[in-house]
C-alpha positions, -999 to +999 in steps of 0.1 A: -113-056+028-091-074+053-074-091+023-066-064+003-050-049+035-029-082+040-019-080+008-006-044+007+012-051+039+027-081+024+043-059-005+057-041+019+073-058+044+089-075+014+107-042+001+116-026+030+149-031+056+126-026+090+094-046+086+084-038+122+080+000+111+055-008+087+021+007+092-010+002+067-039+020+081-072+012+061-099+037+060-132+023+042-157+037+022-191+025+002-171+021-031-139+026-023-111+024+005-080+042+011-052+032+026-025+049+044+011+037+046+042+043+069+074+034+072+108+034+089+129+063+083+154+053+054+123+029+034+108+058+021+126+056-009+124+020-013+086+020-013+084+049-037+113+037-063+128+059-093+104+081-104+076+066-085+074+036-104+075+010-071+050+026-059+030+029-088+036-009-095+019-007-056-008+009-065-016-012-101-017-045-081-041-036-053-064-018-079-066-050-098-071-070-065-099-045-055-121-049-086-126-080-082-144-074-048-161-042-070-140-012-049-120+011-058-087+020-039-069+046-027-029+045-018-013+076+005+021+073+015+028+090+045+059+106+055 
């Protein structure tokens, strides 16, 4: 699931202003893995978007990417 965490972080470090704040914690499961994000104090926004839509545009890609490996995912951003 290394990947899928790569990937994730990848996403983010592109949207946000301080990509040494960025923190993807993976927490795996049989079927499915969660992961939990963080970020500097004024990306919040940028990682969430208008009504949520960045970060459900997050979540869409990552899904896709995990069922190819047969997981499902999982994506908490923390505050």
């Amino acid at each position: 699931m290394e990947e899928l965490k790569d990937l994730v972080t990848y996403i983010l470090k592109a949207l946000v202003d301080n990509q040494d704040k960025v923190e993807v914690k993976e927490i795996a499961g049989d079927k499915s893995v969660i992961f939990e994000l963080r970020v500097g104090e004024g990306d919040l926004g940028k990682v969430i978007g208008k009504q949520g839509r960045t970060a459900q545009a997050i979540r869409t890609i990552i899904s896709a990417a995990a069922m190819k490996l047969g997981k499902r995912t999982v994506l908490e951003i923390l505050d």
